[in-house]
C-alpha positions as CSV (number, residue, x, y, z in Angstrom):
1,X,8.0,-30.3,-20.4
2,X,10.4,-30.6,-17.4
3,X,12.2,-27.6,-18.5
4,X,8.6,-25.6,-18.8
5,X,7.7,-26.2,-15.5
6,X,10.7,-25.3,-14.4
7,X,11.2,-21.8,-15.6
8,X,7.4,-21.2,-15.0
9,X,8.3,-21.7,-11.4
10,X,11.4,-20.0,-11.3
11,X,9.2,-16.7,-12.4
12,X,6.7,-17.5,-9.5
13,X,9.1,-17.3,-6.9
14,X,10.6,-14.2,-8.5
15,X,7.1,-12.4,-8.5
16,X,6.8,-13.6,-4.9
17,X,9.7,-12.3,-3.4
18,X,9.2,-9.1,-5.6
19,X,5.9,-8.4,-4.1
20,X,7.2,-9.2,-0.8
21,X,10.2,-6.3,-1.0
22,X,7.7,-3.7,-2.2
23,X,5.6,-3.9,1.3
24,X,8.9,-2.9,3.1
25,X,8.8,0.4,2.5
26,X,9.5,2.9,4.8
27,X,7.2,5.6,5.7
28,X,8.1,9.6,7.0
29,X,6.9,10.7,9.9
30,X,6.9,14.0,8.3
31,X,3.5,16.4,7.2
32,X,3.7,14.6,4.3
33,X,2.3,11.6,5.8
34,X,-0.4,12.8,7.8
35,X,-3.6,12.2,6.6
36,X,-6.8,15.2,7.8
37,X,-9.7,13.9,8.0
38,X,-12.9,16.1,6.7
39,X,-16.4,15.2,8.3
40,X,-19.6,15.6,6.1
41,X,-21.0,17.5,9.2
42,X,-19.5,20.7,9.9
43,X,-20.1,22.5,12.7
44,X,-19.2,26.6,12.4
45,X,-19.9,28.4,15.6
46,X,-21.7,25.8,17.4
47,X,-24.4,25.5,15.0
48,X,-25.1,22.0,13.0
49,X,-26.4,22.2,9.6
């Protein structure tokens, strides 16, 4: 039983720190990282729909 709850925790703390090292990533600060943002209201020569 020992031996159980002993690899079951073993695997928790490897899932923990996994998770942990995929939220370090680095990000560009390229175009490819830009994000446009597109409104629902458009306005085309000063006229609102």
């Amino acid at each position: 039983m020992l031996y159980q709850f002993r690899y079951l925790f073993f695997i928790f703390v490897f899932f923990c720190f996994t998770n942990s090292m995929a939220l370090e990533t680095d990000w560009s600060v390229g175009s490819e990282s830009q994000v446009r943002l597109i409104s629902p209201l458009t306005h085309n020569d000063n006229q609102s729909e």
